[in-house]
TINU-358373 format. One record per atom (N, C-alpha, C): residue in one letter; x, y, z. Coordinates in steps of 0.05 Angstrom, whole numbers, plus 5000, padded with zeros to 4 digits. Example, Ala and Ser with C-alpha at 12.3 -4.5 7.8 and 13.67 -1.06 7.14 Angstrom:
// TINU-358373
A526448865156 A524649105156 A526449345156 S525749555142 S527349795143 S525850015157 
***
This chain:
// TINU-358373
X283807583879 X285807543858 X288007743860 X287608033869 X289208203872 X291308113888 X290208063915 X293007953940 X293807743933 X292207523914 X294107323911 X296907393885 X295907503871 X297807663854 X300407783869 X300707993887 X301508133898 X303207893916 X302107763927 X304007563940 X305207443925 X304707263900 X306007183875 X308807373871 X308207633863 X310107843862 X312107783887 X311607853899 X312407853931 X314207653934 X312907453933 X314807223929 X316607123911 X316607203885 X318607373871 X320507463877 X320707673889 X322107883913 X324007703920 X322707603945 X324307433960 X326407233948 X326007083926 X327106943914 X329007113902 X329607413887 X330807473878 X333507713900 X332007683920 X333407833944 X334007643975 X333607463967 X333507293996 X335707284011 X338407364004 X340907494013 X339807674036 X337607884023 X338308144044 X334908224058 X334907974072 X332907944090 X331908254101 X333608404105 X331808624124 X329908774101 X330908754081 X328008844059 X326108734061 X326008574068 X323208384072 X321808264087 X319908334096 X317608204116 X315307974113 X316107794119 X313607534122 X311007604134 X309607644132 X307207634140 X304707364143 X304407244163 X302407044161 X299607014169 X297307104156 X294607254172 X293107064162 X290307114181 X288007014167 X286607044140 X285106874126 X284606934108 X281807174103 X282007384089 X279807594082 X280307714110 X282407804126 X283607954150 X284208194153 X284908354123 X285908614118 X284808754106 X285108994102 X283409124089 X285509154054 X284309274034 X285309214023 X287709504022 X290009504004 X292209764009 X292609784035 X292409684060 X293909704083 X297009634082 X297009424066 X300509224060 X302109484046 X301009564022 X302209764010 X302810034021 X300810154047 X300810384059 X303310344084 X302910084088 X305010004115 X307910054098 X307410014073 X311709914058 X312610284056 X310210424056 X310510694050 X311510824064 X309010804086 X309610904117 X312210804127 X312810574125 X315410514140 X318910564123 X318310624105 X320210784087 X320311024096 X317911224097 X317811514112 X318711504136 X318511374156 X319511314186 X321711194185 X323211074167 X325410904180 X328411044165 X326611154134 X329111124114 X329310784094 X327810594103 X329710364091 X326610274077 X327610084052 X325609994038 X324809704049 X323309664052 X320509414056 X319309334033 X319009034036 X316708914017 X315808694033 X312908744038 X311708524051 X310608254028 X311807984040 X310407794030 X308607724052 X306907674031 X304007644052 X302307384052 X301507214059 X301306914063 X298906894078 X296606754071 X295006734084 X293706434102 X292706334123 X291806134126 X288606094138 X287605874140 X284005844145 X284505784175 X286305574179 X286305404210 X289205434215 X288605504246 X290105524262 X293105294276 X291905124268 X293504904275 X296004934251 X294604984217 X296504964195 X298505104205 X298305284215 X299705514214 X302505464241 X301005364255 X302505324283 X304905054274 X303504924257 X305104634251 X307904744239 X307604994217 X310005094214 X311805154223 X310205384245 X312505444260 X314105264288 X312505124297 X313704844311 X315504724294 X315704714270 X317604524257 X320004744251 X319704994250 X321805164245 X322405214212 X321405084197 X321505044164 X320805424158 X319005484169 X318405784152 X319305994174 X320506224163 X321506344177 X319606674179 X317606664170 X315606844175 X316507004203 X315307324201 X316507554216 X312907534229 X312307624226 X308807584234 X307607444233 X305607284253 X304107164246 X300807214264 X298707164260 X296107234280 X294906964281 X296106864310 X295006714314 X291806744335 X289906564335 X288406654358 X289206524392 X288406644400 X289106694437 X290106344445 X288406194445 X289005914453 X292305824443 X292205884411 X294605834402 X296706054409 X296506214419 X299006444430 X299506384455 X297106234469 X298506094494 X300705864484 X299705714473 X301305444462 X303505474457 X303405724441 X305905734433 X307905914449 X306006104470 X308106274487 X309306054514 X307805874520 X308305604528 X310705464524 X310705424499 X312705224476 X314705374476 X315305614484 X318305834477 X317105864448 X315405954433 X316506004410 X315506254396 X315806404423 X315106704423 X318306934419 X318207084410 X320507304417 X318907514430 X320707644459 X318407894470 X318608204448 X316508284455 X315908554440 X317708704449 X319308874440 X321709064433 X320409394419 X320009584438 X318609844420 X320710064421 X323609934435 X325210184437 X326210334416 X324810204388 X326610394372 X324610554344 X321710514367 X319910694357 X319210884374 X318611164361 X318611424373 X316911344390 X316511464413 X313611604425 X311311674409 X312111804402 X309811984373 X308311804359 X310111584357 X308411414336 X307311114346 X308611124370 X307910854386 X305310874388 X303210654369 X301610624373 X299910414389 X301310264394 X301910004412 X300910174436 X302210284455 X303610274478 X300310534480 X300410654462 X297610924462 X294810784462 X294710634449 X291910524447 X290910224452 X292610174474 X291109874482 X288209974495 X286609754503 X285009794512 X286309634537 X284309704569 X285409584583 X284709344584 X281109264584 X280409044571 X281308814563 X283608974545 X285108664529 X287408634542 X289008884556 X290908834577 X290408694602 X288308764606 X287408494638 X286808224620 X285408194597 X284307924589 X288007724580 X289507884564 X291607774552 X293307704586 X294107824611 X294707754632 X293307514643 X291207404627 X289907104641 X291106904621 X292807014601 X293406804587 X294906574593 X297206734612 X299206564629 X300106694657 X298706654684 X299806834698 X302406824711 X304306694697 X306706764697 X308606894681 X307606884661 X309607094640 X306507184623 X307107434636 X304807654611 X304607694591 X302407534577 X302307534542 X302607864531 X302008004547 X302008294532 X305308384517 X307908264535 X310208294536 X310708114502 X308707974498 X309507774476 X307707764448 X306007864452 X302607974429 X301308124428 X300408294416 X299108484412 X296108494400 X293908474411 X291808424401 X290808564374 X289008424354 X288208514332 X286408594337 X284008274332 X281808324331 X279908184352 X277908174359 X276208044384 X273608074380 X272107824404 X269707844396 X268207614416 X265507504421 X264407344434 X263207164414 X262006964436 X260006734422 X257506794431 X255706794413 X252806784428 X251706564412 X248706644406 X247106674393 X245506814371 X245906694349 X244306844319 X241806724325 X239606924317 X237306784320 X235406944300 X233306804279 X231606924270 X228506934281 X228507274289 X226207234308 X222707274293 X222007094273 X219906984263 X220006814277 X222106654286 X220606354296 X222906354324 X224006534333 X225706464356 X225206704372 X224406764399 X223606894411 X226207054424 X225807424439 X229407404446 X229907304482 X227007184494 X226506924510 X228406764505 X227506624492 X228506254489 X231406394476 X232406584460 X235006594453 X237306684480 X235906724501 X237006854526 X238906624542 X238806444536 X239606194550 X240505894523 X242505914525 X243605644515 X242405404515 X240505424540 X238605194528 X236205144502 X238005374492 X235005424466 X236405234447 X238605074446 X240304974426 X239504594424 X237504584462 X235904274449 X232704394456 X232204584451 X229404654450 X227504434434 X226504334430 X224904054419 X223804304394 X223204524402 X222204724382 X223104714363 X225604724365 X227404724341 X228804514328 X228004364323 X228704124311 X229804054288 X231504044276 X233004044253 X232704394248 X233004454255 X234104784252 X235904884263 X238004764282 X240404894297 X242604894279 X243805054280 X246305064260 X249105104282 X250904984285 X253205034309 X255604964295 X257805224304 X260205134291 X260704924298 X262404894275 X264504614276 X267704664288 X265904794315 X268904864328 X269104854358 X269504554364 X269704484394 X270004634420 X272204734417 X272604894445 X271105184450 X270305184413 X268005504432 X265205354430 X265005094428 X262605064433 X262704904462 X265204734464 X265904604499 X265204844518 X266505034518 X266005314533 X263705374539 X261505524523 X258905574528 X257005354543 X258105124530 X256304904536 X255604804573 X258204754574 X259304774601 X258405014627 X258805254612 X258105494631 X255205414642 X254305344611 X250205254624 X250005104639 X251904804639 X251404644653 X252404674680 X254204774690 X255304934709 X253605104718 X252205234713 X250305484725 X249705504744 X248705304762 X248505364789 X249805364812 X252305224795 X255305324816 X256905564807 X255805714786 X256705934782 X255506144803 X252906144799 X250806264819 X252906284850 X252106054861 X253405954881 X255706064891 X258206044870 X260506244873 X263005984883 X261705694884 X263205464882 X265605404861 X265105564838 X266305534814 X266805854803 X269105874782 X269206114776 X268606074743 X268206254727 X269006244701 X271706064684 X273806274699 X276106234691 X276805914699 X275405914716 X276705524739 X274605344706 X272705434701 X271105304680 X272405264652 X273805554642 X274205584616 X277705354609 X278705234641 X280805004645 X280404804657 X277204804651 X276604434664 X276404314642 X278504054637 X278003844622 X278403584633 X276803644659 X276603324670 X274703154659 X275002924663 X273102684650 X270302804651 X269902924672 X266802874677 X265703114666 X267203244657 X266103544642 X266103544616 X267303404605 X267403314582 X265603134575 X264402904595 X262302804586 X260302914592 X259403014614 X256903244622 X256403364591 X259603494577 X258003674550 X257703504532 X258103234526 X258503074512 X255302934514 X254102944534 X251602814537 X250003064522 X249803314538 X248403444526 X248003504497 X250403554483 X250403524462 X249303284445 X250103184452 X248502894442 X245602944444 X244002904470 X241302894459 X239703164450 X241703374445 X240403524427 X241503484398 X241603304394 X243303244361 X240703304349 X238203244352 X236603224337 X234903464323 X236703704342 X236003984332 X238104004308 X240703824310 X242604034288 X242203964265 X241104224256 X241104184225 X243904134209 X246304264220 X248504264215 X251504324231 X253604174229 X255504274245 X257004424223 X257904714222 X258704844193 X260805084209 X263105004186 X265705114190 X265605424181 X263805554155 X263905814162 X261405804137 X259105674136 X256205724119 X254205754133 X254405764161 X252505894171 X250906134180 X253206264171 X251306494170 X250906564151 X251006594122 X250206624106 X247706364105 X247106134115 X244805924114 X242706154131 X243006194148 X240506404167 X240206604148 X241906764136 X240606904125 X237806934102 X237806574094 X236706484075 X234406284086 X234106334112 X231706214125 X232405874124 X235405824124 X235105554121 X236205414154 X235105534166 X235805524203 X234805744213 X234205654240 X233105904258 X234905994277 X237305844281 X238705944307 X241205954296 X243806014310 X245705854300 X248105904325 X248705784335 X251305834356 X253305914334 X254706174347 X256806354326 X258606464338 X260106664328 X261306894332 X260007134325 X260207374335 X259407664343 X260007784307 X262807704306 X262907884278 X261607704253 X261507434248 X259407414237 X255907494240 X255107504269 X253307474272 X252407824257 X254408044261 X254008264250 X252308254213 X255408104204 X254608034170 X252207934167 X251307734177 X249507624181 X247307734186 X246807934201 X243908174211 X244308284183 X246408454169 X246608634151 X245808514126 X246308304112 X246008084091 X242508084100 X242207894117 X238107854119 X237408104128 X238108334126 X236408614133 X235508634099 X237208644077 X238108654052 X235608484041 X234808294060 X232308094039 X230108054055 X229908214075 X227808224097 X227508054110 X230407974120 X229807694141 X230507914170 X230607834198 X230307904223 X231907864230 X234907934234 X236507664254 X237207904278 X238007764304 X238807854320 X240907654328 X242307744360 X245007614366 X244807644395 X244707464413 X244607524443 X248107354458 X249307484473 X250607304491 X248707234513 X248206944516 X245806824536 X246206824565 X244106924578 X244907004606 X247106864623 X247006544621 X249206494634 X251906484641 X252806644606 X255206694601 X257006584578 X259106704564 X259506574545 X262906614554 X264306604523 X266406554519 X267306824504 X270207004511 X270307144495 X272407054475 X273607144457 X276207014433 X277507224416 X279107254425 X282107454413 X283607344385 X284607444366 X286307394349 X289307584355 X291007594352 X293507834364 X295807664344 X297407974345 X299907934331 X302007854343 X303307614332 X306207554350 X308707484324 X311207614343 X313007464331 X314707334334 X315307054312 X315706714325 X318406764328 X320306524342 X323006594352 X324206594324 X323406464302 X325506404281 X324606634252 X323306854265 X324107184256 X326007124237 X326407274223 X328807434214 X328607764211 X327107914204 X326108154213 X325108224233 X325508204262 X324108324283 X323408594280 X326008764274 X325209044272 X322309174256 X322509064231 X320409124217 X318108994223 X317008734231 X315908654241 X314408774266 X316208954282 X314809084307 X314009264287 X314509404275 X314409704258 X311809524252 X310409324234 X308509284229 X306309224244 X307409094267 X304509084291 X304609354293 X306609594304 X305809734312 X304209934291 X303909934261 X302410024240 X299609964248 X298909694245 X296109654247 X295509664276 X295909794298 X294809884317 X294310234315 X295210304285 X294310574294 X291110664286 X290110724287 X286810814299 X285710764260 X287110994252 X285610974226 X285810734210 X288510574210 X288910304198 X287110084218 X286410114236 X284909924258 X282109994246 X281210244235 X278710284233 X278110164201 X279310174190 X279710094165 X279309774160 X280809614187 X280509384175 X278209304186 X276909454215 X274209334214 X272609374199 X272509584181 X270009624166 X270409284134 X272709324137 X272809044115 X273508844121 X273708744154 X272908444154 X269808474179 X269708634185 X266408584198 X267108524234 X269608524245 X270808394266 X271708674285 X271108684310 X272508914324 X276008894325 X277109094320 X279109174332 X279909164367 X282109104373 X282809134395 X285309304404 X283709574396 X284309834399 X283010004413 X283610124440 X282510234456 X282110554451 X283110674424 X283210994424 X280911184416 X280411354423 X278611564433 X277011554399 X278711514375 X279211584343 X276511214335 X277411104340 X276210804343 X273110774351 X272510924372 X270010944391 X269111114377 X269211354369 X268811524348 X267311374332 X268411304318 X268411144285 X265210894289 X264810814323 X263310654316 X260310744335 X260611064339 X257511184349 X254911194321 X253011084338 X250811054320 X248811084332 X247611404339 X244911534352 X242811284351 X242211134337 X239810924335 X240410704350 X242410674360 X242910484380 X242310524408 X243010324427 X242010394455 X244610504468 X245310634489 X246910714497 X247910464513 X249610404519 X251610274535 X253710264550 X254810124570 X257010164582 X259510054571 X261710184569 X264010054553 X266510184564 X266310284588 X267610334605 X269710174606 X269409894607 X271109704612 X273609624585 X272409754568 X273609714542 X275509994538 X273810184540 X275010544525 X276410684561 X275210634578 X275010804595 X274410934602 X274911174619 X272411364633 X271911544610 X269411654610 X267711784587 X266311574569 X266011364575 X264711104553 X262710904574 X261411174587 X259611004608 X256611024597 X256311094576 X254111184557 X253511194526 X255010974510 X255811064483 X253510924467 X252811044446 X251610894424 X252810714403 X253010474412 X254710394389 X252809974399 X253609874374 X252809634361 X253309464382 X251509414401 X252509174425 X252108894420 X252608814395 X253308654376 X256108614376 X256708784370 X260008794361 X261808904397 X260009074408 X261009214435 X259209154458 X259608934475 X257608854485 X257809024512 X255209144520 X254709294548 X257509184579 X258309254596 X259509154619 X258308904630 X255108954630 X253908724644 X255108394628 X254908464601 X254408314591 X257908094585 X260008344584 X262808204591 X263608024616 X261608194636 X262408104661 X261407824660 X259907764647 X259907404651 X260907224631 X263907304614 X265207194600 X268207084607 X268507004597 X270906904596 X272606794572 X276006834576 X277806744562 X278106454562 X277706364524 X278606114531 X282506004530 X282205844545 X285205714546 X285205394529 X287805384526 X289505144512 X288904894525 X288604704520 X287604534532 X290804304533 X292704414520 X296104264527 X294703934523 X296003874526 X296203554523 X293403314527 X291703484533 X288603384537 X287103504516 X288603634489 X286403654469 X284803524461 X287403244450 X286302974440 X283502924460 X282802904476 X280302934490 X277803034479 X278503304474 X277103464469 X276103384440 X278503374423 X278203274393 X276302984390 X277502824402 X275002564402 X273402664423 X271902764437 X268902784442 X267502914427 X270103084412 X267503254392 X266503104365 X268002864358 X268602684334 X266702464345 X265902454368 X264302204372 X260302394368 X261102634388 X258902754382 X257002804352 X259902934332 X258402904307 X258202714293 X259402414290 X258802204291 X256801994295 X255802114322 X254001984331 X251102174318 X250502354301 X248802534293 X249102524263 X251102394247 X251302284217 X249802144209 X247002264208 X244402044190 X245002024169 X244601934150 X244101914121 X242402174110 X240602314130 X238802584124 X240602754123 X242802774144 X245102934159 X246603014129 X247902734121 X250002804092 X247803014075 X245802934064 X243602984044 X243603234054 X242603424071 X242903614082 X245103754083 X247603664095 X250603764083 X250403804067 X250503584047 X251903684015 X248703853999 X247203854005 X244804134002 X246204334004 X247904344034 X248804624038 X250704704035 X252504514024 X255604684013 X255604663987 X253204573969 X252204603941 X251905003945 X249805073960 X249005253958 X251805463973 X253105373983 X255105564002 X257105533972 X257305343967 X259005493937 X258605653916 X256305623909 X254205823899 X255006153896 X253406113934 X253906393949 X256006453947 X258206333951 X262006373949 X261906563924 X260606463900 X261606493870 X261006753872 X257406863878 X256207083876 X257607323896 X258107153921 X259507393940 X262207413937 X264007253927 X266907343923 X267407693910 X265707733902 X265608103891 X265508273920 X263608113937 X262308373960 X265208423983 X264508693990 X267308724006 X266808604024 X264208544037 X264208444068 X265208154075 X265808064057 X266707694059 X267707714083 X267607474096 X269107414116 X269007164129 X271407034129 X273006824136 X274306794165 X273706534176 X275006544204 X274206364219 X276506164213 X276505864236 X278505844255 X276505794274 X277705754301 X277505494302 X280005254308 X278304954304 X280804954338 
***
């Protein structure tokens, strides 16, 4: 209620100053993305650094597409926006990028340019290898797909491999987003496996196959494991595992975190594996669209939330890594009870041994068999109807009855958890 307030205000503002645009910054993020007083610390901070006053309006969206539709049409003139990786191709694709500009922030304070990780500098270079996404976005936040699994009834065996998702074991107990291309991705890698082995096929050649026959290959599989899914769910499944109402659930890393911490709270078990054959990794990053009107401030704001303590801040309140490579960050996330790991590939040399959540920071081994996903351009529609025939073809009459069971109870939980700071929101469709 607070940020919606504040944006209310905000937008206020604008209406009463819309003459003198450089006071004001658009902001367009995910929803439950920030931490809270970051907006207010940024209008501060950048008054202390610049001399000039700021007021961020701040705007939030669920899906990715809403957001992109705007700015394709040119109607909103938003200074920021975070889109995730697929859509920053599309749109660095489409022209409707402006490049990043840091000349007229100090050294001292360039936080950008100090704390990438290289990680996201080699991964954002696969986005287009002709014009370097790094020149055009700036990463936020990041993370993988695995597996949630509650291990009373799911072994961390059978959760090791993607094939645990038509295990006959599990039968009306799978829970899988309702989100095509990170579930096309994984799906594929399994079925691919032994031309991965082989060295016939690469990751990357996988994470841009949308030929007929790969699409039906995942399209079969999926199908005759319909009879495991308990549910295809846009963001109630992890809060459903926590409540023993599924044993598995194909996810994301930063839910899968909330999710361990929530059923630790009521003595459920959960764990999170990326499955040996390999998964998918997924970026969110800051860009800004050609039809700006504040660039300046706008960079001033990516370059805010890249600095270490504001990066540390917002992971602790949306549950999601940062994609911030500084010494201050790695710090922030050592935890003696963990196993040590390699993260070398992330921090750099001195991070060949750290204790920290390989949940959230997954070991070298375990990156090295991931990959970026890409845009699928003009063969979405593809993508979109096989995934529409798949859940279609798995719409029993048990299926609805079961749905609406569970967004009875996900409203519920909404009502009771709208207080807790850990909420967290985030569709990738």
């Amino acid at each position: 209620m607070k940020r919606i307030l504040l944006a209310l205000a905000a937008s206020l503002t604008v209406l009463s100053c819309s003459s003198n645009r450089e006071q004001i910054l658009k902001v367009y993020n995910w929803s439950d993305y920030i931490a809270e007083g970051v907006i207010e610390d940024f209008e501060a901070w950048y008054k202390e650094q610049t001399g000039k006053d700021i007021k961020v309006v701040y705007q939030t969206f669920d899906v990715n597409e809403t957001m992109l539709s705007k700015i394709e049409k040119g109607h909103e003139d938003y200074d920021v926006v975070c889109p995730s990786d697929y859509i920053i191709e599309r749109m660095l694709n489409g022209g409707l990028l402006l490049p990043m500009d840091y000349s007229e922030i100090p050294d001292s304070v360039n936080y950008i340019t100090a704390n990438r990780s290289p990680f996201i500098v080699n991964m954002f270079r696969e986005i287009n290898p002709e014009l370097d996404a790094n020149d055009y976005s700036v990463a936020y936040m990041w993370g993988t797909t695995g597996i949630i699994y509650n291990t009373e009834f799911v072994t961390d065996e059978e959760a090791s491999t993607w094939d645990v998702i038509s295990n006959p074991k599990f039968k009306d107990q799978v829970l899988i987003k309702d989100a095509p291309r990170d579930v096309y991705g994984p799906i594929l890698i399994y079925l691919k496996r032994k031309e991965l082995a082989e060295g016939t096929v690469t990751l990357q050649e996988l994470m841009q196959d949308s030929s007929d026959e790969s699409i039906a290959a995942v399209e079969a599989y999926l199908k005759a494991a319909k009879d495991n899914v308990l549910g295809w769910e846009a963001d109630f499944g992890k809060d459903q595992m926590t409540k023993g109402r599924g044993v598995l659930s194909l996810n994301w890393s930063g839910d899968a975190v909330w999710a361990i911490e929530e059923a630790a709270s009521v003595g459920v078990e959960l764990k999170y594996q990326v499955p040996v054959e390999g998964s998918t990794v997924w970026f969110d990053g800051w860009v800004i669209p050609k039809y700006a009107k504040n660039v300046a401030a706008a960079t001033w704001f990516i370059n805010f939330m890249c600095r270490p303590d504001i990066s540390i801040r917002n992971m602790e309140e949306t549950g999601y890594i940062a994609s911030n490579g500084s010494p201050e960050v790695l710090a922030s996330q050592i935890d003696e009870e963990q196993e040590a790991i390699d993260l070398t590939y992330f921090f750099g040399e001195g991070a060949d041994s750290v204790h920290v959540d390989a949940t959230l920071y997954p070991d070298r081994s375990v990156i090295e068999r991931c990959a970026l996903e890409h845009d699928w351009g003009a063969d979405t529609d593809k993508l979109l109807a096989m995934w529409a025939r798949v859940k279609g073809d798995n719409a029993s009459s048990m299926t609805y009855i079961i749905i609406g069971i569970l967004i009875v109870a996900v409203i519920v939980a909404a009502v009771v958890n709208s207080r807790k700071k850990k909420a967290r929101k985030h569709h990738r469709r």
